[in-house]
C-alpha positions in Angstrom: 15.5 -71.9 145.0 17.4 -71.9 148.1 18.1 -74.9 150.5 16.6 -74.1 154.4 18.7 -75.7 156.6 17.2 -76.4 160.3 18.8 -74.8 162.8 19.0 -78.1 164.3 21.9 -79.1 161.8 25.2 -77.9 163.0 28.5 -77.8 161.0 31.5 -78.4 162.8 35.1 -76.8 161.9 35.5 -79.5 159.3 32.6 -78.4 157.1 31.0 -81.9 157.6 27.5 -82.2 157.7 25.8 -84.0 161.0 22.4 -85.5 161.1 20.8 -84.9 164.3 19.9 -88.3 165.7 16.2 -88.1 165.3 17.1 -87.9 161.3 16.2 -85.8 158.5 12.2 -83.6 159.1 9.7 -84.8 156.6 12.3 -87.6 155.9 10.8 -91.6 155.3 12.8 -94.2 156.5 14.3 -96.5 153.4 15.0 -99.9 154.1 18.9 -101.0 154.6 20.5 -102.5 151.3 22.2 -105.9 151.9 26.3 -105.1 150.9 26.5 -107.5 148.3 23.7 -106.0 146.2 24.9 -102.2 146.6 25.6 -101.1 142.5 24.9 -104.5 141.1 28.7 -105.8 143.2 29.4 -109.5 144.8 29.8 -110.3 147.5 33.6 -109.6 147.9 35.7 -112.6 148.0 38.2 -114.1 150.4 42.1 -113.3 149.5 43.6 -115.7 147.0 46.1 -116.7 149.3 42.9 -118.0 151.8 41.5 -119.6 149.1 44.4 -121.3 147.8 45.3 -122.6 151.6 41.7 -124.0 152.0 42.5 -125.7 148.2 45.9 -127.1 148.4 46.5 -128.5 151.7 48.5 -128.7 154.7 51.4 -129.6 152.5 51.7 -126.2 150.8 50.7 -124.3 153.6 54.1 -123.4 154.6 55.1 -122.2 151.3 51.9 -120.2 151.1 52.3 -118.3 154.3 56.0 -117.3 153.3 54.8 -116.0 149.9 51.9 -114.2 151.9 53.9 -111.1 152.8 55.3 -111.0 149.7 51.8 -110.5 147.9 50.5 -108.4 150.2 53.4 -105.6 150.1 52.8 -106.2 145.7 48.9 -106.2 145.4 48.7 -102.3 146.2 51.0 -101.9 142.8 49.2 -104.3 141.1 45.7 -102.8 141.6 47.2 -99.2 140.9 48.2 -100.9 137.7 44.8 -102.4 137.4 43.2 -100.8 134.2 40.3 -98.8 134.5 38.0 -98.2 131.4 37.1 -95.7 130.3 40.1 -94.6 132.0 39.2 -91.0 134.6 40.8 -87.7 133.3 41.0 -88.7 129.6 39.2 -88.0 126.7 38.0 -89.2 122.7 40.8 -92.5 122.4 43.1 -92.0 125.2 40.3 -93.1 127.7 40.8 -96.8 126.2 44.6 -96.7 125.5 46.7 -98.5 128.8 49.0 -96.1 130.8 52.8 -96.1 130.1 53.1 -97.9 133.4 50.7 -100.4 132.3 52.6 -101.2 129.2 56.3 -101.3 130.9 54.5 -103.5 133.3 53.5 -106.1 130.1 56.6 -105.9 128.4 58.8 -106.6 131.8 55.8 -109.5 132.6 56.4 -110.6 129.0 60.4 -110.9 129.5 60.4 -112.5 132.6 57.8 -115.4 131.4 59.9 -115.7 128.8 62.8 -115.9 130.3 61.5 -118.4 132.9 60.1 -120.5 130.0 63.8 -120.4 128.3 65.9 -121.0 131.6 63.3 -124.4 132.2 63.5 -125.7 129.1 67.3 -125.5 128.6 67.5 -127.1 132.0 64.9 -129.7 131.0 66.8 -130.5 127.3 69.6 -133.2 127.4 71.7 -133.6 124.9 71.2 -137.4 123.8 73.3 -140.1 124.2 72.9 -142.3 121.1 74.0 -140.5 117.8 71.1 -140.8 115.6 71.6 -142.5 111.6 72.8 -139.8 109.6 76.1 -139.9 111.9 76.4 -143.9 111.6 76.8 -144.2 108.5 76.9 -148.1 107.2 77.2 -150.0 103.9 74.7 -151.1 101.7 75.4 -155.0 100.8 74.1 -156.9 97.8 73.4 -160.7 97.7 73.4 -162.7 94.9 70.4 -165.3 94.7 71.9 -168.0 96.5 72.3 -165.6 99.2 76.1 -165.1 99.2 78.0 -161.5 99.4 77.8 -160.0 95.8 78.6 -156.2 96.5 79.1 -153.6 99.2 78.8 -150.1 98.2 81.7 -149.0 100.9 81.3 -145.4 99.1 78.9 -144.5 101.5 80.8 -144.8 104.7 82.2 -141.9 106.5 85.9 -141.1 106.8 86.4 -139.2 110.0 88.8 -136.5 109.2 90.9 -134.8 112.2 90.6 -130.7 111.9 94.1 -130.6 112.2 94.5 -132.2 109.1 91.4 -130.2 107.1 93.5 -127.2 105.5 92.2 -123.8 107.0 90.9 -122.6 103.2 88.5 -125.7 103.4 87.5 -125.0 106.9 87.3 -121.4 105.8 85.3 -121.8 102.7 82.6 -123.8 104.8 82.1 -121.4 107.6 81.8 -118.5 104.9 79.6 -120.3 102.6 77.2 -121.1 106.1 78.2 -119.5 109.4 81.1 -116.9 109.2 79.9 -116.3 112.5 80.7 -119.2 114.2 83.4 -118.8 116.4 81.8 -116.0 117.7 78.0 -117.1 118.4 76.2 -118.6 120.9 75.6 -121.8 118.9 72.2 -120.9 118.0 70.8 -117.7 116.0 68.1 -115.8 116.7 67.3 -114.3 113.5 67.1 -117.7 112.1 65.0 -118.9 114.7 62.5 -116.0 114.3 62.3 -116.7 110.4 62.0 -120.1 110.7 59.2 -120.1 113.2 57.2 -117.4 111.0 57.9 -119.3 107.7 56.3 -122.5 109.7 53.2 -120.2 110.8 53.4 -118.5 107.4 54.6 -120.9 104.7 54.7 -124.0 106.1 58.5 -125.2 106.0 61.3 -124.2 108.5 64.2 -123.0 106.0 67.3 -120.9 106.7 68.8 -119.5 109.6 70.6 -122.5 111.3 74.1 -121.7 112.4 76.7 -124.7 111.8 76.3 -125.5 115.8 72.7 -126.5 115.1 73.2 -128.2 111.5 75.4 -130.2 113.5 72.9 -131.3 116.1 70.6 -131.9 113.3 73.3 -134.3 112.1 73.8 -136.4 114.8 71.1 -136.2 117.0 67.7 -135.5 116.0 66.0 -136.1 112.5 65.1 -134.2 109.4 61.5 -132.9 110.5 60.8 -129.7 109.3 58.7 -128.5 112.4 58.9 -125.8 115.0 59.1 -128.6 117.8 62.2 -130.1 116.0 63.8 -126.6 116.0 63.4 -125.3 118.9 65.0 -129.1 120.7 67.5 -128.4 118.5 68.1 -124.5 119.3 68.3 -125.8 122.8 70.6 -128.4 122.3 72.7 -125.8 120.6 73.0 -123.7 123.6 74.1 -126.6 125.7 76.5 -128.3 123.4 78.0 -125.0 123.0 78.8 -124.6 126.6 80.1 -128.4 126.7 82.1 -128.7 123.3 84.9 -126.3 122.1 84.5 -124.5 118.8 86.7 -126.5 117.2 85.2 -129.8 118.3 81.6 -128.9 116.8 83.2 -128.0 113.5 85.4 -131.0 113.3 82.0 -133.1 113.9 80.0 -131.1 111.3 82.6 -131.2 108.4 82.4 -135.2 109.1 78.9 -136.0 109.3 77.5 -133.6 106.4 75.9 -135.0 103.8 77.7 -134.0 100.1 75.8 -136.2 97.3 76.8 -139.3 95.9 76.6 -141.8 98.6 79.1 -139.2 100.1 79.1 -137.9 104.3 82.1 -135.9 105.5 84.2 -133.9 103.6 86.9 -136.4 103.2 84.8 -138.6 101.4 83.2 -135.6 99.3 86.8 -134.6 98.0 87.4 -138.5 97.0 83.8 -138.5 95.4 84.0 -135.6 93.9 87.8 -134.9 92.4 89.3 -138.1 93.4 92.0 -136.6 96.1 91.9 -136.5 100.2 90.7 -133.4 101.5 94.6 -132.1 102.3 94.9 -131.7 98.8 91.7 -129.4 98.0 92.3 -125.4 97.2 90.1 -122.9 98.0 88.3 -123.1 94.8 87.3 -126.6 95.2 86.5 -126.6 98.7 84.2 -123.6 97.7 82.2 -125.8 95.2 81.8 -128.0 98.2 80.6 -125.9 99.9 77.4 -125.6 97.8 76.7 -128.8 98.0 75.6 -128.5 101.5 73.0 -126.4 100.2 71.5 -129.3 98.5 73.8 -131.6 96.4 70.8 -132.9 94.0 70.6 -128.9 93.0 74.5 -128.4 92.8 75.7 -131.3 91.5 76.9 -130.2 88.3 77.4 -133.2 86.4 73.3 -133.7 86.9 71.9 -130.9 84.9 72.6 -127.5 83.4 70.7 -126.3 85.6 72.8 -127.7 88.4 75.8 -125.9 87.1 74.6 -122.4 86.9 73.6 -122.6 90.5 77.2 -124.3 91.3 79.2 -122.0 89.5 76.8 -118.5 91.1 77.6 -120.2 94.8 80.7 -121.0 94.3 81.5 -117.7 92.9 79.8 -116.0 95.9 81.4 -118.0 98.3 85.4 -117.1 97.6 83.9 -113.7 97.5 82.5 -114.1 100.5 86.0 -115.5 102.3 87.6 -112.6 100.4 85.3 -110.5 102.5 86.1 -111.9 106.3 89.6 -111.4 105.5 90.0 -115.4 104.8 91.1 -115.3 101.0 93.1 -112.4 99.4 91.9 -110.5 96.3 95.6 -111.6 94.6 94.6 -115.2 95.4 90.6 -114.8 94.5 92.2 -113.7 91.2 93.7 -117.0 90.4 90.2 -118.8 90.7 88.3 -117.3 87.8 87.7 -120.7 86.1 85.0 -123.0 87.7 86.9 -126.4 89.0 84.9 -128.9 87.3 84.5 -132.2 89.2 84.5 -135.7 88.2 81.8 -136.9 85.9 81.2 -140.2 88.3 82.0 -141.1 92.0 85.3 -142.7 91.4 85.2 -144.8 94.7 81.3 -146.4 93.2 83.2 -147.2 90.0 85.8 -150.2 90.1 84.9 -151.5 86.2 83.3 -155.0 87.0 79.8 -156.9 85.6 78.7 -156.0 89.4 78.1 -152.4 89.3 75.9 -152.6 86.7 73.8 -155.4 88.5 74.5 -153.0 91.4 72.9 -150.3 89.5 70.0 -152.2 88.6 69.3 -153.3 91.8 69.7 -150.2 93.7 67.3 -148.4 91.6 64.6 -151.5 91.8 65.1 -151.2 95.8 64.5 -147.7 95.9 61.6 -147.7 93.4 59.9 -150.9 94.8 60.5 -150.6 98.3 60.0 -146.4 98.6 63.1 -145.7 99.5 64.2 -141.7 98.9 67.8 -141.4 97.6 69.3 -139.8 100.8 67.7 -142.9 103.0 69.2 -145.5 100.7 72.4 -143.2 100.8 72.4 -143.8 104.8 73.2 -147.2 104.0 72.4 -150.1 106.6 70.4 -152.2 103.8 71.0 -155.4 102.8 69.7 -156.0 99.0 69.2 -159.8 98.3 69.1 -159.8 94.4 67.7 -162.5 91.7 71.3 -162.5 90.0 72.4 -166.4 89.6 76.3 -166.0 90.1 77.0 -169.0 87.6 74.6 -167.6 84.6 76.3 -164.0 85.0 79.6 -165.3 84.6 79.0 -167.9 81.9 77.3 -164.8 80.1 80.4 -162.6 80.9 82.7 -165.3 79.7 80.5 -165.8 76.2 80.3 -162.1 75.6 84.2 -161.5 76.7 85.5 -164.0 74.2 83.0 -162.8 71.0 84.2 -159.4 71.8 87.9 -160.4 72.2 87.8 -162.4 69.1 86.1 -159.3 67.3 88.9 -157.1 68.1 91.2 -159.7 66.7 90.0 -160.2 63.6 88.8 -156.2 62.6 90.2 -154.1 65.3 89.0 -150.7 63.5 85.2 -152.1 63.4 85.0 -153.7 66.6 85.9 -150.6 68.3 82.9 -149.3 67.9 81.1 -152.7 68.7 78.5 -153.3 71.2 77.0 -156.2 72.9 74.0 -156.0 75.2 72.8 -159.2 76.9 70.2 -160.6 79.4 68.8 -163.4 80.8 65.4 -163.7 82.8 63.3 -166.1 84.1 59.4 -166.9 83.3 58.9 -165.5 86.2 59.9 -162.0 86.1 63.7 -162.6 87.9 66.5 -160.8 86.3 69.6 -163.8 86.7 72.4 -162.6 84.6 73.1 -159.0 82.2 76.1 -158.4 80.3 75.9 -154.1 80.7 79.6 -153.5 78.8 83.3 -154.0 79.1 84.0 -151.6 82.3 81.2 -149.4 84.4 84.0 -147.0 85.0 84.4 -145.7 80.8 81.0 -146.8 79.8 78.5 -145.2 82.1 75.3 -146.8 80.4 74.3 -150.8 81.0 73.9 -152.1 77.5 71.6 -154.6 78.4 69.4 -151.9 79.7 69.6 -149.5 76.3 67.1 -148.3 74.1 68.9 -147.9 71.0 68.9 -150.5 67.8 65.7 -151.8 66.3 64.6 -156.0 67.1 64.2 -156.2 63.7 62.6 -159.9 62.7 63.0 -161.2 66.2 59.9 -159.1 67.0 57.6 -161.3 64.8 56.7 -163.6 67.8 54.9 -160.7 69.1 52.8 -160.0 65.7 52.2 -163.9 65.2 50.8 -163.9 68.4 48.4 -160.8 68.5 47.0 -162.3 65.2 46.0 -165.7 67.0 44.9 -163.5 69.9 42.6 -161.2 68.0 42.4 -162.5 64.3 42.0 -160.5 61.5 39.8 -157.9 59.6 39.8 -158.7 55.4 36.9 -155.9 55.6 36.7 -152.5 57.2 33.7 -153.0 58.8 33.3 -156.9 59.0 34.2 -159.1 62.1 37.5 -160.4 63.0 38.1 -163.5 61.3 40.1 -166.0 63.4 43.5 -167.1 62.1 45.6 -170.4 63.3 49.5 -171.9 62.8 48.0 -173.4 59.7 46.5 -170.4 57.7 48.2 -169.2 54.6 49.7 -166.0 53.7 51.8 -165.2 50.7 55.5 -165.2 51.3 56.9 -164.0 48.0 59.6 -160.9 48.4 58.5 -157.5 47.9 54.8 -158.4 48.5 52.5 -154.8 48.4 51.0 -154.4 51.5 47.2 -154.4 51.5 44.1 -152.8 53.3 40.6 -153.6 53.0 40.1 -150.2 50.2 43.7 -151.6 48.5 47.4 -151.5 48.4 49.1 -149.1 51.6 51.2 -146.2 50.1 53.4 -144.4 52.0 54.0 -140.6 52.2 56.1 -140.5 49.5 53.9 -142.2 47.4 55.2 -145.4 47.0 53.3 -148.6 47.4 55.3 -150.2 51.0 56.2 -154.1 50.8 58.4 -156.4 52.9 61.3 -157.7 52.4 62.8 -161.0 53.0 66.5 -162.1 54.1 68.1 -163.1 50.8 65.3 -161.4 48.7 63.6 -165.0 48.6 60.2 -166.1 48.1 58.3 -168.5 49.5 54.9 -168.6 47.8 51.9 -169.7 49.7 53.2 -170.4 53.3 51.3 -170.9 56.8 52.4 -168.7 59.9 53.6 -170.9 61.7 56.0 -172.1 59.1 56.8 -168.2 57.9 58.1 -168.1 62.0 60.0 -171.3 61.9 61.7 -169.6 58.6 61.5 -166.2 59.5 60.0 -165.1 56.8 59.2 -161.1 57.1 56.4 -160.7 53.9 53.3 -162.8 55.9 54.1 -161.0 59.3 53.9 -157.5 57.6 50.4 -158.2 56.0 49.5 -160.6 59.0 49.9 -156.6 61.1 48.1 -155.1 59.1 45.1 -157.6 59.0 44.8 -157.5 62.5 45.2 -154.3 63.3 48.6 -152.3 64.5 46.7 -150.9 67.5 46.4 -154.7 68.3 50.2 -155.4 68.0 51.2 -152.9 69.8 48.9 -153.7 72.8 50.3 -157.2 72.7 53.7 -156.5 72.8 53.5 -154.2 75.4 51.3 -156.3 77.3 54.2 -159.2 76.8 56.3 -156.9 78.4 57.9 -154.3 75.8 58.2 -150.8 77.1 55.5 -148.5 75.1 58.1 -145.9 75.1 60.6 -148.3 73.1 57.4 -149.5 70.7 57.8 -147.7 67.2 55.5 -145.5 64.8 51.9 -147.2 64.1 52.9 -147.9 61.0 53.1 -151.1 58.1 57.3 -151.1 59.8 55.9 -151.8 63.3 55.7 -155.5 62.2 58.7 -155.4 60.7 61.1 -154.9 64.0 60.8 -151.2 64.3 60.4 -151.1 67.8 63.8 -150.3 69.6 63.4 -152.7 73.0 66.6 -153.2 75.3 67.6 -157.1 76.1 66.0 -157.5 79.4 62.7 -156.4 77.9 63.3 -159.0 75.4 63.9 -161.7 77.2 61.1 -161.0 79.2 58.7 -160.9 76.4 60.1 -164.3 74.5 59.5 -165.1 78.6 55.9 -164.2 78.7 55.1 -167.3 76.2 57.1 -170.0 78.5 55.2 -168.4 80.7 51.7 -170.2 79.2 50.8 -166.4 78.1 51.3 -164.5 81.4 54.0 -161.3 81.9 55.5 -160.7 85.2 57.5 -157.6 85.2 60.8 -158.2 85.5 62.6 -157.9 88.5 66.2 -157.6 90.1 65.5 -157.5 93.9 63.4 -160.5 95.7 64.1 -158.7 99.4 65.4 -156.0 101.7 66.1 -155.6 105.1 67.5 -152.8 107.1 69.4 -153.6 110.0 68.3 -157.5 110.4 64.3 -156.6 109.9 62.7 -156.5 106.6 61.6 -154.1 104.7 57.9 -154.1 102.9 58.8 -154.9 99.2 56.1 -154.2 95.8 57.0 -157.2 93.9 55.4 -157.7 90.3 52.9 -160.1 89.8 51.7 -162.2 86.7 48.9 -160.8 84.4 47.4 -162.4 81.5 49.1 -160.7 78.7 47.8 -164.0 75.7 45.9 -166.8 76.0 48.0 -170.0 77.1 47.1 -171.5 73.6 48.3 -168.5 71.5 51.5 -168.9 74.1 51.8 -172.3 73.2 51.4 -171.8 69.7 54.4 -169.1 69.4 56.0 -171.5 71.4 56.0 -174.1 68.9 56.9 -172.3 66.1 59.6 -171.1 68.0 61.0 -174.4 69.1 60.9 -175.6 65.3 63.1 -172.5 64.2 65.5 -173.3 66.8 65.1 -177.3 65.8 65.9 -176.1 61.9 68.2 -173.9 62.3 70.5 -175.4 64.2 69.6 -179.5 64.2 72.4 -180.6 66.1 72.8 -177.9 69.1 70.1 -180.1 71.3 68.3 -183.1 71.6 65.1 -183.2 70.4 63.7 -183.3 74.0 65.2 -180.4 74.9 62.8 -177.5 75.8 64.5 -174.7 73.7 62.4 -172.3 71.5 64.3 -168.9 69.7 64.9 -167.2 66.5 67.5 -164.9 65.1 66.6 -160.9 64.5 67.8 -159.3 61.4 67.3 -155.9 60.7 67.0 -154.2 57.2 69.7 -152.0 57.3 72.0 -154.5 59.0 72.2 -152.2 61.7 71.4 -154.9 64.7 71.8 -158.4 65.0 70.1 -160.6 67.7 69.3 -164.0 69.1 66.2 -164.1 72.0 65.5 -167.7 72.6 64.2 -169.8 75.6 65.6 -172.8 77.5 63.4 -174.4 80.8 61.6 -171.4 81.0 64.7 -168.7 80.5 65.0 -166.3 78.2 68.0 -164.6 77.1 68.4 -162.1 75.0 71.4 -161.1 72.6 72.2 -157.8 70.2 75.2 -157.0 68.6 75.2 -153.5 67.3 77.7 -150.9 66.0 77.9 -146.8 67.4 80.5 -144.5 67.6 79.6 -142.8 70.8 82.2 -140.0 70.3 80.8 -139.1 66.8 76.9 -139.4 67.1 74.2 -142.3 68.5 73.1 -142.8 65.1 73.7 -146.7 64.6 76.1 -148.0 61.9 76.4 -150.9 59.8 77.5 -154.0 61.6 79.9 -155.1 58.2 80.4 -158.6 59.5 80.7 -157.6 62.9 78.3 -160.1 63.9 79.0 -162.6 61.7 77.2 -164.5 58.9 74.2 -166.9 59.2 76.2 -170.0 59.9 78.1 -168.4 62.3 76.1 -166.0 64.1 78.0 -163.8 67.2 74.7 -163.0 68.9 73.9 -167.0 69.1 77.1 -167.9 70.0 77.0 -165.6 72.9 74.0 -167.2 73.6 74.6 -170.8 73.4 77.6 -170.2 75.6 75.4 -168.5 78.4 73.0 -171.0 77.9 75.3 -173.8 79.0 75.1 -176.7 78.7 73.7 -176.0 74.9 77.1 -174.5 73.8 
């Protein structure tokens, strides 16, 4: 089919095509489309730079009309770089894939945002003026009740050590163990950056990567935070300290304001703390160990855990190889450093031997625990820790405990060697007033007052008297309790069987059990509340066993005895088997001065940090007995005291107690209560270099008219003695 052209249409030497102006023959007319409809298109807008002047203002307008030439000369490149999809003259997936030029223009668009983003923010960071907590380090003071100084744990405060006088192997050891890089960085590094950004997206901490330039702005400027907001203020404070400090200055500040464990910041203090010598005196080895503790001293503190060690001993192993390896350490002198240099047990600058540091120990773990206070906050120091210690009951106590022990070494040197006296006195209320924790904090790490270790014996009877009146007693297995009173009769005869409801209670070796009494005497027929006043052991073991020992055991607890310290469910339990330390004690005997309610007790009344006060979980009173089972044990109590020692008091006086006597004559104790105190008393006998097993106390405590553990106790319970 062929196309018959009029010879009315002409082409010209261009080969275009005219219409003659009458139009196309058998042609119809069609209607004009309207621009802004023509293929489905807008209308087409006004230039940004017209919209943006009609938008903004006379005010921009001069900077618009300056920046007009500029876009106009660009937009020609931009639209050529416009992307067109599908894109003309390709085919299968290169039609949808950008053009090279497309992608060089991203990545340079992508650099220079970046780059604009950086250069504003470094000029927008300033480096603070205030130096944050961790680098103002301050004391921690204790107060004793009546609000006068008691302690101050200067162990936490900072030394500020010139570099000059930090020997190069120390520096050395440092910067290999955490930037060997650092005198040649830009204070920041990248790498680290980049993983600690993806471990926040990815993991959800910010670990590794910081250069000693940025651990040092952490230091003294910002907080702990783990977030990408916090490292990125600090990258940038980095870059600008780094321009305004010298290398040596930044170094200096970081090896004074690190934290090593211990109550420990700097590394003069760490070399004090942690082999008792200023840091000019360190070797490579032990600056090495140091090292690792910057890693985390609660996981390479080796005196902590085995645990601890291996991971000390692997760093500091890998850290003189690594100073070996930047040319810092020779191989002849890594040689010499094949054993591990162990460091001191204790911080020697915590220890100075008195009574305080163990009432300083007490009290700084009942802060931390009561008032939520992490180890490395309480570290910081700036508290000030009013305690319940009454200064005249903790020396009297001291004194009394002093002079028994002096007089014991006197008399049997090779026995009282291995001699121990634990002591404590605490208030119906829950206060802690006065311990006696040992002879000197800096030999004997352990507060004896606070120890787990010899059995009450018969001074845990109060406890078994009184969860009888509490719950009464079973005579069947199946029959209700039957209530019991002061007045009700048991047999006290020596070497009474035990009973239960189906018959006499044989042990697992097949023997029948029975109680023993002091002196192998019996008594015959004998109410409770006399078989207290005696201390007679045969009632109280049957008395258990009536109620229930499920029943004793709640009690004592709930009086205030530690279920860890509360011994084997057994006919014994009644018998003193428990192994309860003297403040837990004295806070039980406390609980029945206390009309039957326990109030946990307590070293620490108040904290405040820096002048304002700090929010403080102190125990309250629960009912633990009924006030007239209290007031029962009470009374029994007061009438041993009254018969057992008929001239120490008036009659008037409020004192209730009993001696505590255990079968093996391994312990010896005294718990009694004066105007609503309670203080405790064991004597006890333990090699620690040979074993914790206790020995036999062979007249180390004395005899029954002269008892040590009451003696103590009437002297701390002044004006009695």
């Amino acid at each position: 089919m062929q196309l018959k052209v009029p010879a009315s249409f002409k082409a010209d030497e261009t080969m275009q095509l005219r219409v003659p102006p009458e139009g196309i023959p058998g042609s119809r007319e069609i209607p004009e489309i309207p621009e802004n409809r023509r293929k489905g298109r807008k209308a087409p807008r006004p230039p940004v730079l017209a919209r943006m002047s009609a938008t903004v203002g006379p005010r921009l307008a001069p900077l618009l009309a300056v920046l007009a030439p500029l876009v106009a000369r660009v937009t020609p490149y931009v639209r050529r770089m416009r992307p067109q999809y599908p894109r003309p003259g390709r085919t299968g997936w290169r039609r949808w894939m950008p053009s090279w030029r497309q992608w060089l223009g991203g990545v340079l668009a992508s650099i220079g945002l970046s780059s604009l983003f950086l250069a504003v923010a470094y000029a927008a960071t300033d480096i603070p003026d205030n130096l944050n907590t961790y680098a103002t380090q301050q004391d921690n003071v204790y107060f004793w009740a009546d609000g006068t100084p008691m302690a101050r744990t200067g162990w936490v405060q900072r030394q500020a050590m010139p570099l000059e006088d930090i020997p190069e192997d120390v520096r050395w050891a440092v910067l290999a163990a955490e930037n060997e890089s650092f005198y040649s960085d830009p204070g920041i590094s990248f790498k680290g950056i980049s993983r600690a950004v993806f471990r926040t997206f990815g993991q959800g901490d910010t670990q590794g990567g910081s250069t000693i330039t940025q651990q040092y702005v952490k230091n003294v400027y910002l907080n702990q935070d783990q977030t990408v907001r916090r490292k990125f203020t600090e990258a940038m404070i980095a870059l600008k300290l780094d321009n305004q400090m010298s290398k040596d200055e930044i170094l200096e500040g970081y090896l004074n304001t690190s934290w090593f464990g211990r109550g420990t910041y700097g590394i003069q203090r760490a070399a004090q703390a942690y082999y008792g010598k200023d840091v000019s005196e360190l070797n490579a080895s032990e600056a090495a160990f140091l090292a690792a503790l910057l890693k985390g001293a609660g996981l390479y503190d080796p005196t902590l855990n085995s645990a601890n060690r291996a991971r000390a001993v692997e760093r500091w192993s890998w850290t003189l190889d690594r100073m070996v390896d930047i040319g810092k350490l020779s191989k002849a002198e890594r040689a010499t450093y094949g054993k591990f240099p162990e460091p001191l047990k204790s911080n020697p600058l915590y220890d100075t031997g008195e009574q305080s540091d163990y009432l300083v120990e007490l009290a700084a773990q009942y802060a931390k625990k009561a008032a939520k206070i992490s180890d490395k906050d309480f570290d910081l120091g700036g508290y000030q820790i009013y305690t319940t210690f009454d200064k005249k009951r903790e020396d009297q106590l001291t004194e009394a405990v002093t002079k028994a022990r002096e007089k014991a070494l006197k008399d049997d040197p090779k026995r009282a060697k291995t001699a121990h006296y634990g002591a404590a006195s605490v208030a119906a209320d829950g206060r802690i007033l006065a311990v006696y924790g040992g002879p000197d904090h800096r030999t004997q790490g352990y507060n004896e007052s606070n120890a787990t270790t010899v059995p009450a014996g018969s001074a845990f009877l109060p406890f078994v008297y009184a969860a009888g009146l509490e719950h009464g007693v079973h005579k069947s297995r199946d029959g209700e309790a039957t209530p019991v009173t002061g007045e009700s009769l048991y047999n006290g005869d020596d070497d009474v069987p035990v009973t239960t409801p189906e018959g006499p209670y044989w042990d697992r070796s097949g023997k029948k059990v029975a109680a023993s009494n002091d002196g192998d005497k019996s008594y015959g027929q004998i109410s409770l509340h006399r078989a207290l006043e005696l201390s007679v052991n045969t009632p109280f073991m049957q008395l258990g066993m009536d109620t229930g020992l499920d029943k004793v055991r709640a009690t004592a607890e709930a009086s205030g005895l530690l279920s860890s310290s509360i011994g084997a469910q057994v006919p014994a339990l009644s018998m003193g088997s428990s192994t309860p330390s003297a403040i837990r004690m004295a806070s039980g005997y406390s609980t029945f001065a206390a009309a039957g309610k326990h109030t946990e007790p307590y070293s620490v009344r108040q904290i405040t940090h820096n002048g304002t006060k700090v929010a403080l979980d102190l125990p309250r009173p629960r009912r633990a007995v009924g006030a007239d089972v209290a007031e029962e044990v009470t009374s029994a109590l007061t009438d041993s005291f009254r018969t057992a020692h008929p001239d120490a008091a008036p009659a008037t006086a409020e004192v209730a107690g009993k001696y505590g006597t255990t079968q093996n004559d391994t312990a010896a104790w005294y718990v009694g209560t004066h105007r609503s105190v309670s203080t405790a008393v064991v004597v006890y006998r333990i090699d620690l270099g040979k074993s914790l097993e206790p020995l036999p106390l062979e007249g180390v405590a004395g005899t029954a008219d002269e008892s040590v553990p009451y003696g103590i106790w009437s002297g701390a319970m002044s004006p009695l003695g």
